[in-house]
C-alpha positions, -999 to 999 in steps of 0.1 A, spaced: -691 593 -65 -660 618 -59 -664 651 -54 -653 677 -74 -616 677 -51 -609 642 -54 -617 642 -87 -586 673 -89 -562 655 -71 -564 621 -91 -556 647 -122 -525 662 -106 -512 629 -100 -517 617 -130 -496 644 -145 -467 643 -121 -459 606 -121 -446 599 -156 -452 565 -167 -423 537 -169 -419 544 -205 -413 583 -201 -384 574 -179 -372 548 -197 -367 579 -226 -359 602 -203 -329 582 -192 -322 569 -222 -287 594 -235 -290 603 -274 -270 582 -299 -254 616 -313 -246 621 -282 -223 586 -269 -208 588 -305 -191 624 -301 -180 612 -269 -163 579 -285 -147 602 -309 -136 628 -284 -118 604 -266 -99 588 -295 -92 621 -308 -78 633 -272 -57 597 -277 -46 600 -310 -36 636 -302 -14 629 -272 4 597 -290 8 621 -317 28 645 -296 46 621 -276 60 603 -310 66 643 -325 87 649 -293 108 618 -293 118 626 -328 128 656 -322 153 644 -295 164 619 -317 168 646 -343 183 666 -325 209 642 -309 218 632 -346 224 668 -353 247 668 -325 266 640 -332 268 649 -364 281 685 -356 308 670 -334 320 643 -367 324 674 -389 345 695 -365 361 665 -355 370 656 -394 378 697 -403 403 697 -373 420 663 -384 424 674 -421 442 706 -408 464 688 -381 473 659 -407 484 688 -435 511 699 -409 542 678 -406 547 662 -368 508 667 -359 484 639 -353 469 617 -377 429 609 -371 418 586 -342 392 565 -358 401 531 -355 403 504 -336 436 502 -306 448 476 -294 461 479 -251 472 453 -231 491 454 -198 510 420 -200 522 421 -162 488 421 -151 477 397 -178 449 424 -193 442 424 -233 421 444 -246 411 469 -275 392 507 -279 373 513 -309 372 553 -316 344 566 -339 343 591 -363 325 609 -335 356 610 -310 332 586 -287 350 555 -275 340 518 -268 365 500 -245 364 460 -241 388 442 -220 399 408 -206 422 399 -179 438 362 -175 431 344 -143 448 313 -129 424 293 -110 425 259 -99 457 254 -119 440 259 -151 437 297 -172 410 313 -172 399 344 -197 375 371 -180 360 403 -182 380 427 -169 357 460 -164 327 474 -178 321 505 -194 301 533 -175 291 555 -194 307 580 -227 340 575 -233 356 603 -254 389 608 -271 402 641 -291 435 655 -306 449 684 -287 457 712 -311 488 717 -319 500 686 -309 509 652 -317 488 643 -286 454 629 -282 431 631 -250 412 601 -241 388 594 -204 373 560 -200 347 556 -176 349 523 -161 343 497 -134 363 470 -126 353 433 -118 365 414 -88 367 374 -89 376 351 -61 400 325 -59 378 303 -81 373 328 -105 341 336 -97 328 368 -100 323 385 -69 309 428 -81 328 457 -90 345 485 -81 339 517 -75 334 540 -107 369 548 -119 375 569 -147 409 565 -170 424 596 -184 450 605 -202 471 628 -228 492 599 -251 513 611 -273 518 598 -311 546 566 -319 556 545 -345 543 510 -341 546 476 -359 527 448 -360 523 417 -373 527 380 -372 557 358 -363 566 324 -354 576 317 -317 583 279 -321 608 283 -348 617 248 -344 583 232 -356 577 267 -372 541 267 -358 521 278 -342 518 315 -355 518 342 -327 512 383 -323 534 407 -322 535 445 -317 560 466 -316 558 501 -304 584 525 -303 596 535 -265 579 569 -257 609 574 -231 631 580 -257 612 607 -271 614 598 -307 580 598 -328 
């Protein structure tokens, strides 16, 4: 029979070992408790997405605004420049440029912005047979205005040009070259004619412009 001492220490024990099921609650986390932290995380989500979305609008927004800025004092200074006899007209629209000795054609669409989109060819003779090919690519904005007070507009093209080899095969480009320019306003026909009179076909282009040499508009 234990004494008295034993008989304590069998007690103690008893008490300080919980059983499997005491630990099995005492690990167990609260359900209130795993389904604050599922909605704390998708709040801290939803929150950040929120802001991200909220911040690209307001660049967009504010690039519109921009843009938008520039059209109107673009349009208020054409309205006043084409009111005054010998000024410049407005410079939306689409131009036609071409360089026929080096056998480039090409055009530059201007927006109601002033911004500028340039696309251009170049013919190539390879092999004995012609070849139409990209000329350059645009790098970058390309802007055009009207210089006040003038019959002038201002234009810079950011571009690269693409090299070929002998088989017309595209080789790279070169080194960022940027076009400027002050061009002054001309008169300028253009139209259709026939350039096999003979058979009277087929139909070709033609465009006169004014020679800016002479100095008449």
């Amino acid at each position: 029979m234990p004494d008295d001492d034993e008989a304590d220490d069998v007690v103690k024990s008893e008490k300080q070992e919980p059983t499997k099921l005491e630990k099995s609650g005492a690990d167990k986390v609260p359900i209130w408790v795993t389904i604050l932290t599922v909605l704390g995380a998708a709040l801290i989500t939803g929150v950040g997405t929120y802001l991200s979305n909220m911040s690209k609008i307001s660049f967009e927004r504010e690039k519109f605004r921009e843009e938008q800025q520039r059209a109107n004092q673009l349009e208020s200074r054409t309205s006043q420049l084409e009111s005054q006899p010998g000024k410049a007209v407005r410079l939306e629209g689409r131009y036609e440029w071409q360089w026929a000795g080096e056998g480039w054609k090409g055009y530059i669409s201007v927006a109601k912005t002033g911004t500028a989109h340039i696309e251009m060819v170049r013919y190539l003779n390879c092999g004995g047979s012609l070849h139409v090919l990209p000329l350059l690519e645009q790098k970058g904005d390309a802007t055009t205005e009207i210089i006040e007070d003038s019959t002038k507009m201002r234009i810079s093209l950011p571009v690269q040009f693409i090299t070929y080899d002998a088989n017309c095969n595209r080789t790279g480009t070169n080194v960022l070259t940027t076009l400027r320019g002050e061009l002054d306003r001309h008169v300028a026909y253009a139209g259709k004619i026939e350039y096999k009179s003979d058979s009277g076909d087929p139909l070709g282009d033609m465009v006169l412009v004014k020679d800016y040499i002479s100095g008449v508009n």
